[in-house]
C-alpha positions in Angstrom: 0.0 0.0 0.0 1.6 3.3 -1.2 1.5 6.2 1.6 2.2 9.7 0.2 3.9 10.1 3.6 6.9 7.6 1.7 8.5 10.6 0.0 8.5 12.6 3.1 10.7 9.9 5.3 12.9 9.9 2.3 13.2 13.5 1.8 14.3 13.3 5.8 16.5 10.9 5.2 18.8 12.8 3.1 18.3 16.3 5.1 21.5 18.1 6.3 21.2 18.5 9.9 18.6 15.6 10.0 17.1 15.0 13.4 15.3 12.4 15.3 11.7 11.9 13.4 8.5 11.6 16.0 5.8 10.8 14.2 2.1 11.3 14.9 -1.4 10.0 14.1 -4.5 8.6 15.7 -4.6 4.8 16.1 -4.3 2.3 13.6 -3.4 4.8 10.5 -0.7 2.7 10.0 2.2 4.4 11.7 4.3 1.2 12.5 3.8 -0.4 8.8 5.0 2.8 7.5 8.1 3.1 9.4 8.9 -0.5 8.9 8.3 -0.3 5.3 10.6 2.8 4.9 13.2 0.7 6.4 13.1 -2.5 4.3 13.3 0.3 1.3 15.6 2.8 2.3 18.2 0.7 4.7 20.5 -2.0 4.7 19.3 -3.1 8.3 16.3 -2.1 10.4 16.2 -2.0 14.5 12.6 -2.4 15.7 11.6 -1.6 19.0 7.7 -1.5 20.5 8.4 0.0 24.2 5.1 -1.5 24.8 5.6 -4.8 24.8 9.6 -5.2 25.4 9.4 -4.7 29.3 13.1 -4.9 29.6 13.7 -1.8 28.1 11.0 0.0 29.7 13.1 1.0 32.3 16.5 1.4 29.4 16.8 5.5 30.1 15.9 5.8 33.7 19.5 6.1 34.7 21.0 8.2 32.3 21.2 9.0 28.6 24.4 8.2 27.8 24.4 7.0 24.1 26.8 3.9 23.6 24.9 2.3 26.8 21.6 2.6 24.8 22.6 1.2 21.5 24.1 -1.7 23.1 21.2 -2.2 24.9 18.9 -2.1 22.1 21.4 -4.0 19.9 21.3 -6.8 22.7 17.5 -6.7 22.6 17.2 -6.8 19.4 20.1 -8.9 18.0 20.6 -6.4 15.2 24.2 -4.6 14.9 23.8 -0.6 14.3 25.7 0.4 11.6 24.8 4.4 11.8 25.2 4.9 8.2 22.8 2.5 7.4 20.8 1.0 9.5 17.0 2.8 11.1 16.1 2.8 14.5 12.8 2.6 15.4 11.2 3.0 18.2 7.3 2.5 18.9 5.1 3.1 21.5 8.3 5.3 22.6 5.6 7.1 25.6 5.6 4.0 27.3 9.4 4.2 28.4 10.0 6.6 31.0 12.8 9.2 29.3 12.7 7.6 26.1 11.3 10.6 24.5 13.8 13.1 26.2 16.8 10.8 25.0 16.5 12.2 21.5 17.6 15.5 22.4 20.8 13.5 23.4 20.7 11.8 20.1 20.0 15.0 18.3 22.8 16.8 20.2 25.7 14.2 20.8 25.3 11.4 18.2 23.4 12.8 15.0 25.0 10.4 13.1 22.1 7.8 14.2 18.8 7.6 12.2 15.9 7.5 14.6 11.7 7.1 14.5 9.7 7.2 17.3 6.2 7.0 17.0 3.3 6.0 19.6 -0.8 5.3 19.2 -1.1 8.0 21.4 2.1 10.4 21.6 -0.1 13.6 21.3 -1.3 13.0 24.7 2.0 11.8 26.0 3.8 15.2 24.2 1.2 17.6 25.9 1.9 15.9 29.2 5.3 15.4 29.2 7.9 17.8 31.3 11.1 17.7 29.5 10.3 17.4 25.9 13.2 18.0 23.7 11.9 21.2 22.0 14.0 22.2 18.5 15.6 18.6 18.8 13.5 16.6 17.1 11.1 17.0 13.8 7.6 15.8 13.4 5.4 13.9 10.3 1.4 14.1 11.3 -0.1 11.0 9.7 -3.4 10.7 8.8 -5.6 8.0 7.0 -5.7 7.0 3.2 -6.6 10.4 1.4 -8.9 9.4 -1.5 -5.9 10.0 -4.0 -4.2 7.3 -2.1 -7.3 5.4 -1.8 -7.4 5.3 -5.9 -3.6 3.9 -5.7 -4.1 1.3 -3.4 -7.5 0.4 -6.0 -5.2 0.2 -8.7 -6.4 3.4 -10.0 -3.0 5.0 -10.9 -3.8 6.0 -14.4 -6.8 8.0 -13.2 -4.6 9.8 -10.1 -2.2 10.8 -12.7 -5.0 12.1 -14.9 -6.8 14.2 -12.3 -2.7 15.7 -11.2 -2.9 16.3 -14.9 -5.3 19.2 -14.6 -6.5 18.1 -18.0 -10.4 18.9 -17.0 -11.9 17.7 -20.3 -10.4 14.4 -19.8 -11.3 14.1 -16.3 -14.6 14.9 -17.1 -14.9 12.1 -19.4 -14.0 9.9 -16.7 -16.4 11.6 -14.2 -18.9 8.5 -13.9 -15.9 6.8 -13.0 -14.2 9.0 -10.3 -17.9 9.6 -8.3 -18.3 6.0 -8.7 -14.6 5.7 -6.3 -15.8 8.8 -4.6 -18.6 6.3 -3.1 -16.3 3.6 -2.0 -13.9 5.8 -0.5 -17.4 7.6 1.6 -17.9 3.8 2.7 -14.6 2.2 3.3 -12.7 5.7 4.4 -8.9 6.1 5.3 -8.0 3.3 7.3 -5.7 1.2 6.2 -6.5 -1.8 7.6 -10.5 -1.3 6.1 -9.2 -0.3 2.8 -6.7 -3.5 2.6 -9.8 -5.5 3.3 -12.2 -4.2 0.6 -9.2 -4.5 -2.1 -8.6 -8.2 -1.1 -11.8 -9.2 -0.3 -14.3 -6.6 -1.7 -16.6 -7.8 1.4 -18.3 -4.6 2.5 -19.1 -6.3 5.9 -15.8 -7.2 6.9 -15.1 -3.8 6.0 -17.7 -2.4 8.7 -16.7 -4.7 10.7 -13.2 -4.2 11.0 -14.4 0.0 11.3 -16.5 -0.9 14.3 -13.6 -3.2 15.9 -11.5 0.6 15.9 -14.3 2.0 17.2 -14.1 0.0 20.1 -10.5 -0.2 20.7 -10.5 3.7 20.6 -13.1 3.6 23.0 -11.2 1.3 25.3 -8.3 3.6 25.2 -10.5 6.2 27.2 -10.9 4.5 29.8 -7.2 3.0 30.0 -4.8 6.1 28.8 -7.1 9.3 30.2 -7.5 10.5 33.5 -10.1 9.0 35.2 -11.9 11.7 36.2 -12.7 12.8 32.6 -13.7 9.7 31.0 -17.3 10.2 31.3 -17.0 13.3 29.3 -14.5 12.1 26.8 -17.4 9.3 25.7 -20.3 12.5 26.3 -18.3 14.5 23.3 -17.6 11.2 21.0 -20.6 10.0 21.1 -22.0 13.5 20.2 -20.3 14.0 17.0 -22.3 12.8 14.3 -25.3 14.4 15.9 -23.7 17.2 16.2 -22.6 17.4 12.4 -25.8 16.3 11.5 -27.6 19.8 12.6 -28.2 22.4 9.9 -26.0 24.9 12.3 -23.0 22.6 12.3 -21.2 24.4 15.4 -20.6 22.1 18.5 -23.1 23.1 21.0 -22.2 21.8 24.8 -25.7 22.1 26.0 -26.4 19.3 23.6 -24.7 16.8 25.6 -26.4 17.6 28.7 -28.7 20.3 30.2 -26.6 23.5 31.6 -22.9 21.6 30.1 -20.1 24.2 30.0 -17.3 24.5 27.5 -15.2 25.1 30.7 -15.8 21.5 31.9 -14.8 20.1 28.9 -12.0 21.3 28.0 -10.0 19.0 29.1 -11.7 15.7 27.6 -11.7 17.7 23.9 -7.8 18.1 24.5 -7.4 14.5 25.2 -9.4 13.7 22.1 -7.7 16.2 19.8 -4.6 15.3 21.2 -5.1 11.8 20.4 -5.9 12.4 16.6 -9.0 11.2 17.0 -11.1 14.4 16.4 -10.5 17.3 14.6 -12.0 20.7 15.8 -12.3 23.3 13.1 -12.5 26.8 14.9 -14.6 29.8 14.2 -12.7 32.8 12.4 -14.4 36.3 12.6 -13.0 37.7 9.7 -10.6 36.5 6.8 -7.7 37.7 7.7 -4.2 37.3 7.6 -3.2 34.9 9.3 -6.5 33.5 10.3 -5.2 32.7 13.7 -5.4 36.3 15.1 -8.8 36.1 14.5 -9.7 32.8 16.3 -13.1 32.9 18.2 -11.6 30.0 20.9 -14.7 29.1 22.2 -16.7 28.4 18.6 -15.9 25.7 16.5 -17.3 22.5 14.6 -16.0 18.8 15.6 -14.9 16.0 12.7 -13.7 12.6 13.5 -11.0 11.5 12.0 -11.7 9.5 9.3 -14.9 9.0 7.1 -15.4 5.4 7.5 -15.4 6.0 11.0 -18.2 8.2 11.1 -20.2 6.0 8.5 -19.8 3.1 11.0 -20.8 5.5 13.5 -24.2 6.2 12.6 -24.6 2.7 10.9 -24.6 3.8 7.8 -26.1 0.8 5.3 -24.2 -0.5 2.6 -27.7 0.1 0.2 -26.8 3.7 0.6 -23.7 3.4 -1.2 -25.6 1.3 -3.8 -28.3 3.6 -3.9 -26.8 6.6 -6.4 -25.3 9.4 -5.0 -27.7 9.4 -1.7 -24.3 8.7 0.0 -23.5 12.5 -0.4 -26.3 13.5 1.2 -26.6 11.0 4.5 -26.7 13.1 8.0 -27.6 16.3 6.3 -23.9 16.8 4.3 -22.1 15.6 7.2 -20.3 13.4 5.1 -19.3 15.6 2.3 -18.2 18.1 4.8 -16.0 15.3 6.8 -14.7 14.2 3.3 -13.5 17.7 2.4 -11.8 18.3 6.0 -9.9 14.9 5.7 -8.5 15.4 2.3 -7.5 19.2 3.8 -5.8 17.7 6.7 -3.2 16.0 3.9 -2.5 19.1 2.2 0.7 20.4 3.5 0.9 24.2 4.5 -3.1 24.4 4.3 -4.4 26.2 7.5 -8.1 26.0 8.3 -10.8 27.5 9.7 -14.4 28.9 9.3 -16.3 31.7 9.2 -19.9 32.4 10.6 -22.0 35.9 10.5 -23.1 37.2 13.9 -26.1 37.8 13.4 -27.5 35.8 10.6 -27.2 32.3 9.7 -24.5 33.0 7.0 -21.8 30.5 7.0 -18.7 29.5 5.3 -17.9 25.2 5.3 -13.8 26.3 6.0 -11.7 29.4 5.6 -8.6 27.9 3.9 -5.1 29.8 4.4 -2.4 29.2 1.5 0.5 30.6 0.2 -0.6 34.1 1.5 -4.5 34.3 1.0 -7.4 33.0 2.9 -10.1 31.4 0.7 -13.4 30.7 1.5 -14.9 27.1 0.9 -18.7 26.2 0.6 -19.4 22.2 0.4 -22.1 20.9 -1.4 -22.9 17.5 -1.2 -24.2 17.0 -4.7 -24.9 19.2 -7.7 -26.2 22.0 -5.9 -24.6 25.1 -7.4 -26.4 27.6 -5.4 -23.8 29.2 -3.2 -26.1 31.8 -0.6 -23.3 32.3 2.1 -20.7 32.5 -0.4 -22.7 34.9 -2.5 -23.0 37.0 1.0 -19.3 36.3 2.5 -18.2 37.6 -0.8 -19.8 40.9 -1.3 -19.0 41.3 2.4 -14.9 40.9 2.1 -14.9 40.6 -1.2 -11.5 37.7 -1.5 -10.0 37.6 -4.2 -11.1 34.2 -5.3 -13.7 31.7 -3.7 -14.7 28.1 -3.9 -17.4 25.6 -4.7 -16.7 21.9 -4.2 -19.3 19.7 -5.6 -20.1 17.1 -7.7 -20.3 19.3 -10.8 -17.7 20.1 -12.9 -14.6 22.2 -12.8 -15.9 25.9 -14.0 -13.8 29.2 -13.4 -16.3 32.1 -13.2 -15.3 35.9 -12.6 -14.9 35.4 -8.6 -15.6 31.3 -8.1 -15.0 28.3 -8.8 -16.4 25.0 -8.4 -14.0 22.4 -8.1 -15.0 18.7 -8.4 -15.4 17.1 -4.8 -13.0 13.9 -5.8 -10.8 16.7 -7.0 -10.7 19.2 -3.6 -7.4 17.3 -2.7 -5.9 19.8 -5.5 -7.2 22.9 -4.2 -4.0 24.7 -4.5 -3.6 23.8 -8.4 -6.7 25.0 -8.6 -6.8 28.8 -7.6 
C-alpha cells in the first residue's frame, strides 16, 4: 500500500542537519507499517523496537542518557548490529518508556550520526503531558488515514490519479462517472488502512464495517485506559456527540447538547485528550478572513470531525444500500459526510491552515476558511450538484477575496470570482486557484 507520507521519510533521510523523526497519528493509521516499510526500502538493516511490549527496556533511560549504553542495549535486545550509516532505528510506542522521548535530544545533540523514528498510538497525549520534551531537537510527520488519492492507488487506479494531477479537466470529465463512482467507495470504506486492505482483497463490505467498528471500540477502550479518570465520562459524552452534532443544519458544536446547563469550561479538558489523540479534529470559528486566520480565532466556537470518514459511517450505521443507492451517500446526515470528506483530504495538504467563518447575526456561513501561500479562501461544500452558493454569495460581497470556492459534484468551472472544483478533486485545491 503506497502512503504519500513515503516521500517525506525519504526526503528526511537525506536532510543536512537531520534529526530524530516523531511521528504522529490517531490509532491504527498505519504508523508502524509505515516506518517499517521505509526501512526495508531505504536501509541495509532495520532496529525495531515496541516500548510496549519489550518490558526490559522499559526502564533502558531511567538512569542516564548516555548513548553507547543505549545502543548496546537495544542491539542486545534486538540482535541487530547498528551500523549508523545505514541501519534505522525505530522506536514504537516510545511514551511508554519513562525518558525515552527526552533521550533524543541527546541523540539530536551528541550522536546525530544515528537515524531514529519514534512513534506511539497516542504520543499527542504523551507530548502535551510530558515535562522535558526536547523542544528544536526533534522533527515531526502528522499521519493521517488513506486520502482518497491514495485510496485510488491502493485500487489500482493509478492512471486515473495521474489524470486528475494532470489538470486536463476535459479528460477528467470524461471519466467523471468513473471518479464519483470511487468517490462512493472511499465515503464507505474511508482512510483506514486496515479497512481499505480489506475491501481491495476481499471486496466484502461487511468485513469492512466490521473491522471500522472493531477501531471504534478499541479507541473507545483507550478512554478509559490512557485518560485520567476523572474525565472519562465526558471524553465518551463528546464522541458520542459528534455525528449528531454534524448532522444539525447549524454545524457548530453546541455543549448544551450533551447535557442540560454543560459548559465549555468542563470540557475542556476531555476535547484536549481527544484532539490530542488524533482522533477528532476541531475546526474553529474565524471572525473575519484575515491574515493569518489565527489572530482572528473565536476559541470558544468551532465545529467537531472525527478522523476518518469510514469512522463516522460506521458510527451512525450507515447501510451499505446507501452506497448502492446513487449518490444518496453525499447526502446522508444532512452533508455531514461531504463536509467530513473535504476536512480529511484538507488535513493532507501540506501548509493548508483552516478555519471557518460564521455571521453574527444571521445564519450566514462559510464550510472552512482555507489559508495558503498568502491568501485566505473561503470554501462552501455541497454535497451533490447543488450550485447555489447563498453564504458564499453573502461572504463575498462582504470581504470581497479575491477568489472563492465551490466543491461539488459538478464540474470544474472558473467564473469571474468562483470556482467549483470537483469534490474527488478538492485534494488539488491549491492547483486550482
Amino acid at each position: 500500500m503506497d502512503r504519500a507520507a513515503m516521500s517525506e521519510l525519504k526526503s528526511w533521510k537525506s536532510k543536512p542537519g537531520r534529526k530524530p523523526l516523531l511521528i504522529r497519528g490517531a490509532r491504527q493509521v498505519g504508523k508502524t507499517w509505515l516506518m517499517k516499510e521505509f526501512g526495508k526500502m531505504e536501509y541495509d538493516r532495520t532496529l525495531y523496537v515496541n516500548f510496549e511490549s519489550s518490558k526490559l527496556l522499559k526502564s533502558l533511560f531511567k538512569e542516564d542518557f548516555e548513548i553507547s549504553r543505549l545502543i548496546t542495549a537495544l542491539q542486545i535486545e534486538t540482535g541487530i548490529k547498528v551500523n549508523p550509516e545505514n541501519t534505522l532505528i525505530i522506536l514504537d510506542e516510545i511514551q511508554e518508556a519513562d525518558g525515552a522521548i527526552t533521550s533524543l535530544k541527546y541523540f539530536q545533540e551528541n550522536a546525530p550520526q544515528y537515524h531514529i523514528i519514534a512513534a506511539g498510538s497516542l504520543l499527542g497525549v504523551s507530548l502535551h503531558k510530558h515535562s522535558s520534551f526536547p523542544v528544536g531537537k526533534v522533527e515531526f510527520l502528522d499521519i493521517y488515514p488513506l486520502s482518497f488519492e491514495e485510496f485510488l492507488v491502493a485500487n489500482g487506479q493509478e492512471l486515473l490519479l495521474e489524470l486528475l494531477r494532470s489538470q486536463d479537466w476535459r479528460l477528467v470529465q470524461s471519466f467523471r462517472g468513473k471518479f464519483i463512482q470511487l468517490l462512493r467507495l472511499y465515503y464507505f470504506t474511508g482512510g483506514m488502512p486496515e479497512a481499505v486492505l480489506s475491501y481491495v482483497t476481499k471486496g466484502d463490505f461487511q468485513e469492512v464495517r466490521t473491522i471500522q467498528k472493531q477501531i471504534l471500540t478499541a479507541c473507545e477502550n483507550d478512554f478509559s485506559k490512557h485518560a485520567p479518570s476523572e474525565i472519562v465520562p465526558r471524553i465518551r459524552m463528546l464522541w458520542n456527540s459528534i455525528l449528531a452534532q454534524l448532522s444539525k443544519e447549524n454545524k457548530k458544536f453546541i455543549y448544551g447538547a450533551l447535557k442540560p446547563g454543560a459548559r465549555a469550561k468542563d470540557y475542556e479538558l476531555a476535547l484536549a485528550w481527544l484532539a490530542d489523540s488524533g482522533l477528532v479534529h476541531p475546526v474553529k470559528r474565524a471572525t473575519k478572513p484575515g491574515i493569518p486566520l489565527k489572530s482572528y480565532e473565536d476559541f470558544g466556537v468551532f465545529k467537531l470531525y472525527l478522523s476518518d470518514i469510514g469512522l463516522l459511517g460506521a458510527m451512525g450505521d450507515l447501510d451499505i444500500r446507501t452506497l448502492l443507492d446513487g449518490n444518496k451517500i453525499f447526502e446522508e446526515f444532512k452533508g455531514a459526510m461531504a463536509e467530513q470528506y473535504v476536512l480529511q483530504q484538507f488535513k493532507t495538504v501540506r501548509d493548508l491552515v483552516v478555519y471557518y467563518w460564521s455571521a453574527e447575526r444571521s445564519m450566514a456561513e462559510i464550510d472552512f476558511l482555507i489559508q495558503y501561500s498568502g491568501k485566505v479562501i473561503p470554501v462552501e461544500v455541497k454535497a451533490e450538484e447543488n450550485l447555489q452558493a447563498k453564504s458564499l454569495k453573502a461572504f463575498y460581497q462582504k470581504f470581497s477575496p479575491e477568489r472563492a470556492v465551490r466543491t461539488s459534484l459538478s464540474d470544474l468551472r472558473k467564473e469571474e470570482w468562483l470556482t467549483n472544483i470537483p469534490l474527488f478533486a478538492i485534494s488539488e485545491i491549491t492547483k486550482c486557484l
